[in-house]
N, C-alpha and C positions, 0 to 999 in steps of 0.2 A: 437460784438462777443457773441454767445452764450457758457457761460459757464459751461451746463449741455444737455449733447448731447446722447440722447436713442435710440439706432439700435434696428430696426427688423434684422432679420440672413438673412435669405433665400431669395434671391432675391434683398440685400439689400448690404452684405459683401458678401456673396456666392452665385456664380452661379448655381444657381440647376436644369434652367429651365429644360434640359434636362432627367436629375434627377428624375424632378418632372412629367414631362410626364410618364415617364414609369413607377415610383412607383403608380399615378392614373390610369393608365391604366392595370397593374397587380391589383389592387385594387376593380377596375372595372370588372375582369374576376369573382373574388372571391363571388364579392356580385350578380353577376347575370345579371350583364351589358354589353355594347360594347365598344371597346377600346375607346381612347378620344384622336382626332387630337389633335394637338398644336393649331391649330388656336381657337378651342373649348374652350380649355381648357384655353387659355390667356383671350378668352372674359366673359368666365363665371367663373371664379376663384375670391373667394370672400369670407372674412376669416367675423369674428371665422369660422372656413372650416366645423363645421358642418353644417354652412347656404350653403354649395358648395355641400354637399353630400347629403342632403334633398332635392336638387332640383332633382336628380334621383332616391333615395331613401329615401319617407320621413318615411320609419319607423325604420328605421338604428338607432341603440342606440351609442351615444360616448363608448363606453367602446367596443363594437364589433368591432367598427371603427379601435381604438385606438389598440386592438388585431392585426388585419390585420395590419395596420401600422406600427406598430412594427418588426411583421414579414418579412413584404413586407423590410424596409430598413436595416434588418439585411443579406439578401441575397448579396451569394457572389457576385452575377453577377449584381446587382445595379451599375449603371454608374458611373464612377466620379466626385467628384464635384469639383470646384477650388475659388477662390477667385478671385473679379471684380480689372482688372487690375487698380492700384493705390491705390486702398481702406486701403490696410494695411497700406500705406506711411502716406496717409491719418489722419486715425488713429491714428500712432503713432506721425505725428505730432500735433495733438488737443491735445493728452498726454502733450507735450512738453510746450504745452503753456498753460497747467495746468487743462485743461477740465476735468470735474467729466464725465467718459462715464459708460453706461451700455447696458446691452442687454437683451430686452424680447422680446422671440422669442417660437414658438409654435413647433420649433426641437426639438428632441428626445438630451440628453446628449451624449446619445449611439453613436451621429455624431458630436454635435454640440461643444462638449471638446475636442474631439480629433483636431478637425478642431484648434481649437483657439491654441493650440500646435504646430501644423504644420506650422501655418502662423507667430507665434512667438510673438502674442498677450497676452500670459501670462503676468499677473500682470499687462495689460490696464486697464481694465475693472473693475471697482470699483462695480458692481452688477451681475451676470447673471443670469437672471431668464427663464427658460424653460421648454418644453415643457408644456403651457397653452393654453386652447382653447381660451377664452376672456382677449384679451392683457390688459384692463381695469384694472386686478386685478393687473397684475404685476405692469403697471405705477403707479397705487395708491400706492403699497405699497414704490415704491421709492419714491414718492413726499410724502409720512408718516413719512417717514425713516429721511429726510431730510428736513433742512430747505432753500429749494433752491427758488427764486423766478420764479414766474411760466413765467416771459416775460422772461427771460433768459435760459428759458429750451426751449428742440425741441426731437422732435420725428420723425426720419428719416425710412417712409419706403414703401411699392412697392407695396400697397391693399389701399381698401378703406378702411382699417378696422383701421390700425395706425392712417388713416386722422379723421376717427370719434375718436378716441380713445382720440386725441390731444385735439380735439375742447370739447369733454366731460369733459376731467381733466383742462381744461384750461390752455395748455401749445400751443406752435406753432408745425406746422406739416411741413414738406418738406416730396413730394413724388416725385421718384427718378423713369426715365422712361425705366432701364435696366431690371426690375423685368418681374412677371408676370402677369402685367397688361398694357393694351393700356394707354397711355396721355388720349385718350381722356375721359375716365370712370376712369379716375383718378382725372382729372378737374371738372368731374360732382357731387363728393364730397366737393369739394370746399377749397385744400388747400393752406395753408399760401405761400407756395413756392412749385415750380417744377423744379427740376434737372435733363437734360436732360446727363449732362457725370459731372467724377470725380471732373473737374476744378469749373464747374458751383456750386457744394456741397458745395467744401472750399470754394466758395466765397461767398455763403447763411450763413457758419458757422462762418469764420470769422472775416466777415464785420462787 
């Protein structure tokens, strides 16, 4: 059983694919571009996300980015987003059996607290760290924070970017194949575990 268990948000507890389509494709209007299929945007989506927006614009500064982004997902008419059925049970059962969980995720608070309210996650989550481009910083600072052993910790989440993130800090990765990334450019990073649905997670976490 891993007893220190770190979500990614998006794609990972929340479903945003559709979310996420249209906030990059409004995004894409802004900077000068063309909307972005789904099928695009699954294959080429690849975080820290300013290595995803350099590949159409490499002179896009984070801060212009981060401007639009902000704007783009305060609009009313942005989609809804929901939580991955079972996830919160999930959750709240790793609570129950005593898991330190936290979350570093590169959402906005402006979504990403409200959300944790609504799904009734309040007071799970023992860290949340947000909106960060390079999730590195946040996992360091919880394995600083903490005297947790790093084979008992894991990093749950839907990019290559948590799976490099894991194997840097020297903790395990699980990538989870509901996000927005294919299995198969998720395997081509190389991680610990791949969870194709909810049951498959808890039995990675668990075990």
């Amino acid at each position: 059983m891993f007893k220190n268990v770190i979500f990614d948000w998006s794609g990972v507890v929340k479903n945003s694919f559709e979310s996420h389509v249209w906030s990059v494709g409004e995004m894409m209007k802004v900077f000068g571009g063309q909307p972005i299929k789904p099928e695009e945007l699954k294959s080429k989506w690849r975080q820290p996300y300013m290595d995803f927006w350099h590949m159409y614009f490499p002179d896009l500064t984070i801060e212009y980015q981060n401007k639009i982004y902000h704007e783009t997902i305060a609009r009313t008419d942005h989609p809804k987003t929901y939580a991955y059925p079972g996830i919160v049970e999930l959750i709240k059962k790793l609570k129950d059996k005593g898991c330190f969980m936290a979350v570093v995720s590169s959402d906005s608070p402006k979504t990403l607290l409200p959300e944790i309210k609504e799904w009734e996650l309040e007071n799970i989550f023992d860290e949340v760290i947000m909106d960060v481009h390079d999730k590195t910083d946040g996992v360091v600072k919880i394995l600083g924070e903490n005297n947790y052993i790093k084979s008992e910790t894991i990093f749950i989440g839907d990019s290559n970017h948590e799976i490099e993130v894991a194997r840097a800090t020297g903790i395990k990765s699980t990538a989870v194949t509901w996000g927005f990334t294919s299995e198969e450019k998720l395997k081509s990073v190389g991680p610990d575990y791949i969870a194709h649905n909810i049951k498959e997670l808890e039995n990675i976490l668990l075990s």
